[in-house]
C-alpha positions in Angstrom: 154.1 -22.0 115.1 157.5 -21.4 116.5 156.9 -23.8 119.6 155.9 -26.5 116.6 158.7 -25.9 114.8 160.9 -26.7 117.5 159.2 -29.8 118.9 159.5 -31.3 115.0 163.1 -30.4 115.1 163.2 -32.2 118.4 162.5 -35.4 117.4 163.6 -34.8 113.6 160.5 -34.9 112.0 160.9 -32.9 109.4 163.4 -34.0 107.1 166.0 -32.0 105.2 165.2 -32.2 101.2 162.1 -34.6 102.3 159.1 -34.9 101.9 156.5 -34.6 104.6 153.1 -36.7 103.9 150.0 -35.6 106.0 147.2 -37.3 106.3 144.1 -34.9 106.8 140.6 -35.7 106.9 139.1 -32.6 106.0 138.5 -31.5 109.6 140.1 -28.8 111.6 143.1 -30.6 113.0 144.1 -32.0 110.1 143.9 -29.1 108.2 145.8 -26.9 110.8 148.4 -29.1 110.8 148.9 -29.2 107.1 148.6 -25.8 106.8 151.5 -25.3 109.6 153.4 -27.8 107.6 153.0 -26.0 104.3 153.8 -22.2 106.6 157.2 -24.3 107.9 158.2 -26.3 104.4 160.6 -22.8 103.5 162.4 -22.1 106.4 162.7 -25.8 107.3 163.9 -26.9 103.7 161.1 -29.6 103.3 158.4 -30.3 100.8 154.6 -31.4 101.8 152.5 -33.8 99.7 148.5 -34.5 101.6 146.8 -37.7 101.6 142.6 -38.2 102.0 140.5 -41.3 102.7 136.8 -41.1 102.2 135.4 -43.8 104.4 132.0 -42.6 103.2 130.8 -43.1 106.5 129.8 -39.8 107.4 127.1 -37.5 105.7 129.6 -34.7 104.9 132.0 -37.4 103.6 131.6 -36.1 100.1 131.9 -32.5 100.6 135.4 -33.1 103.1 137.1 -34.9 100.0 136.1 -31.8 97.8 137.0 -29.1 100.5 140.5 -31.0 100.7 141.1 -31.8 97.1 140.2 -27.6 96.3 142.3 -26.5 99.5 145.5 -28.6 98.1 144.6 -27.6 94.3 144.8 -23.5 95.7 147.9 -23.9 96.9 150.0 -26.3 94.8 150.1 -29.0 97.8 150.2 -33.0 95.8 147.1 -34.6 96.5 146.9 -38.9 97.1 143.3 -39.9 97.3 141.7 -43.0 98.1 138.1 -43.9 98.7 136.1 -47.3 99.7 132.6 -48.5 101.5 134.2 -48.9 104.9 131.5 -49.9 106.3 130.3 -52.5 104.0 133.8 -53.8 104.9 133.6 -53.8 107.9 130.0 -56.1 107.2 131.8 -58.4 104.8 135.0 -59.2 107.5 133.3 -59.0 110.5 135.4 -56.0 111.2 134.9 -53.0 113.4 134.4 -50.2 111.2 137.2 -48.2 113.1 139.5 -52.1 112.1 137.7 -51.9 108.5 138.5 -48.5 107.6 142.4 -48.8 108.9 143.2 -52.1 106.4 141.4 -49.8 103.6 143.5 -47.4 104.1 146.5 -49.3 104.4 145.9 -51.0 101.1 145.0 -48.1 99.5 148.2 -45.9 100.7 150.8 -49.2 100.5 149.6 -51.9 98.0 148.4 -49.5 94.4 147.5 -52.9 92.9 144.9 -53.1 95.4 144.1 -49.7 95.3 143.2 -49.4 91.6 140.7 -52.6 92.7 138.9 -50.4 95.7 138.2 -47.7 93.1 136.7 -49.4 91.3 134.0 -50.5 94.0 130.9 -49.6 92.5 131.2 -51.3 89.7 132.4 -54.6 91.9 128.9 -53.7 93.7 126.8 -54.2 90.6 128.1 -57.7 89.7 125.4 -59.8 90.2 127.2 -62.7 91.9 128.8 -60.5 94.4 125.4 -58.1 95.6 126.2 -56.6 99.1 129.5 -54.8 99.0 132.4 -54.5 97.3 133.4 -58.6 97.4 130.8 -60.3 98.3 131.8 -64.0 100.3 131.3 -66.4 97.9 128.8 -69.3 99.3 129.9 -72.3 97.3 132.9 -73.1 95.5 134.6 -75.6 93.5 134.9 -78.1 96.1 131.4 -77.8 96.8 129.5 -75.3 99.4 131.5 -73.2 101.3 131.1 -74.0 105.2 133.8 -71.8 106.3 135.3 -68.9 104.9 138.2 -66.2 105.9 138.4 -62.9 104.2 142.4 -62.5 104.0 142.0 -59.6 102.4 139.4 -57.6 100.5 138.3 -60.2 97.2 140.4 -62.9 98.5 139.0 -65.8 100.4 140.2 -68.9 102.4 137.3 -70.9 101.8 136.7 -75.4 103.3 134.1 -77.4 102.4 133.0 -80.4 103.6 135.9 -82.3 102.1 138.2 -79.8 100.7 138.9 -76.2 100.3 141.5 -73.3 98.9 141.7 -69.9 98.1 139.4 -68.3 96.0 140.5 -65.0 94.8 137.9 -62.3 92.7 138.8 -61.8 89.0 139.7 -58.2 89.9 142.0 -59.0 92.6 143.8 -61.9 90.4 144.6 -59.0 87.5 147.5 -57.9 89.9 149.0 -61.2 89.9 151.9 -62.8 88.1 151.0 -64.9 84.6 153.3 -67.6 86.5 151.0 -67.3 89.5 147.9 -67.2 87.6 149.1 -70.6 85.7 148.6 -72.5 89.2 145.4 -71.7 89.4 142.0 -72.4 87.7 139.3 -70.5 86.4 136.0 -70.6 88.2 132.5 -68.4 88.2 134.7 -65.0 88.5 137.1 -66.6 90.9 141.0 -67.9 90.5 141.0 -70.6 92.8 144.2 -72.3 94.5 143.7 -75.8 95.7 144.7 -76.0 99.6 147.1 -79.4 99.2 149.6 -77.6 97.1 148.4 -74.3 95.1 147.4 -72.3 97.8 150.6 -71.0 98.6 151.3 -69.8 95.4 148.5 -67.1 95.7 149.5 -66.2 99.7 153.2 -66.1 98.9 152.2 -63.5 96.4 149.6 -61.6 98.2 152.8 -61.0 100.8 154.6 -60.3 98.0 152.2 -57.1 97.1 151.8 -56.1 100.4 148.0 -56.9 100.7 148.3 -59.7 103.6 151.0 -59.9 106.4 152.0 -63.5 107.5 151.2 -64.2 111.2 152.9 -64.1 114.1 151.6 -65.9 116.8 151.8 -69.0 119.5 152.2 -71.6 116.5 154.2 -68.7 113.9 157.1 -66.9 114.8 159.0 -63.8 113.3 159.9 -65.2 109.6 158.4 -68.9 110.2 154.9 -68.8 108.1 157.0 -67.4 105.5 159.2 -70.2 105.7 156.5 -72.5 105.2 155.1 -71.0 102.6 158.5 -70.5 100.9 159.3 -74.2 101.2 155.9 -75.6 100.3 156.5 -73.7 97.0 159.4 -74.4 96.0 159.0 -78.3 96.4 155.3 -78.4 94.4 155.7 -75.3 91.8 159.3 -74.7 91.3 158.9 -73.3 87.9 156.9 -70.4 89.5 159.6 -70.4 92.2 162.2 -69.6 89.8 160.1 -67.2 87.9 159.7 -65.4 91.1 163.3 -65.2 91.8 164.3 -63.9 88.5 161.1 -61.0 89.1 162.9 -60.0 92.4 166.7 -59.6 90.5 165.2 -57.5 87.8 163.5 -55.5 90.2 166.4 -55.5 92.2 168.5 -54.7 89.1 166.5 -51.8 88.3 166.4 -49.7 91.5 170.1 -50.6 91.7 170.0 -48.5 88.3 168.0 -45.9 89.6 169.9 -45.5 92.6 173.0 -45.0 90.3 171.4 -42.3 87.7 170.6 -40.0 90.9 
């Protein structure tokens, strides 16, 4: 334990007053090192919290979550827990399931709009219009029937047609989206949609907003440049929703200033 302590102090890894998050699986590694964690917290002045993923890929997948949701509840260790169909995901993407069950857990620990949504997967699974897994890619659209579609994210779809296209983004995914965001788009068959000409960019400037899509980079996008884009496109075609944005971000702004002060 010693010999862990001092590599952790090493590289200052365990902080001061923090908190120390561990992800564990339910396995024996996992749990060793949370339980180390939890045996250095006193001496080291640092607080552990544990975070679990059920994939439900394996056959024991169920009885891990409960073993590590009872070991945590024993000894007074904060619990995070997520949980989605990882490999119908991975099905629905064109994922790996190794790809699949990373951006689920990424969305589940980082975007909680998005979270709430994955737990709430089997009841997306018994939707009729959407048999298959947890967001089913839709086939046709209101520009006619879908010839090529991109999942961007997990109920959110960049969909063309033979003449037209846009986003389409599930019911449950649009809940998490601002009223002026939700005014640029219309209604259809369980669906927001975003026309491609103008409106898209409404819903992908605030899906990077939430955290639940990163822009590119790449040979065409540098650092900051599809953001630009997208920032300027909006601006010039919605600017009421521009503005309403901006004042979101000062209140927000305003308010952790606020908090920052009362601490």
């Amino acid at each position: 334990m010693e010999q862990v302590a001092a590599f952790c102090r090493r590289w200052d890894m365990l902080p001061r007053g923090g908190l120390v998050l561990c992800a564990v699986s339910g396995g024996r590694d996992s749990m060793a090192l949370l339980h180390l964690l939890l045996c250095l917290a006193a001496a080291e002045d640092f607080s552990v919290a544990a975070a679990h993923f059920n994939h439900h890929l394996r056959p024991t997948a169920d009885r891990d979550e409960a073993f590590v949701r009872d070991w945590c509840r024993e000894r007074g260790v904060p619990l995070t827990r997520g949980g989605a169909d990882a490999a119908a995901f991975a099905r629905e993407t064109g994922r790996s399931v190794e790809d699949a069950a990373r951006v689920l857990r990424e969305y589940a620990y980082f975007s909680p709009e998005l979270r709430a949504i994955l737990e709430k997967a089997a009841l997306i699974q018994s939707d009729r219009n959407r048999t298959g897994g947890m967001f089913h890619a839709p086939k046709s659209s209101p520009w006619g029937e879908v010839q090529n579609c991109e999942t961007l994210c997990p109920g959110v779809f960049l969909v063309s047609t033979a003449s037209h296209g846009g986003t389409m983004v599930a019911n449950e995914v649009a809940a998490v989206l601002s009223p002026a965001a939700k005014k640029c788009g219309f209604k259809d068959k369980g669906y927001l949609c975003f026309e491609e000409d103008c409106d898209a960019q409404v819903a992908l400037r605030e899906l990077m907003d939430k955290k639940m899509i990163q822009a590119p980079v790449n040979e065409r996008f540098g650092p900051g440049a599809y953001e630009a884009v997208i920032n300027s496109s909006v601006q010039i075609h919605h600017p009421e929703y521009w503005q309403a944005r901006e004042k979101a971000i000062s209140e927000q702004n305003r308010q952790a200033k606020k908090k920052g002060r009362e601490r």
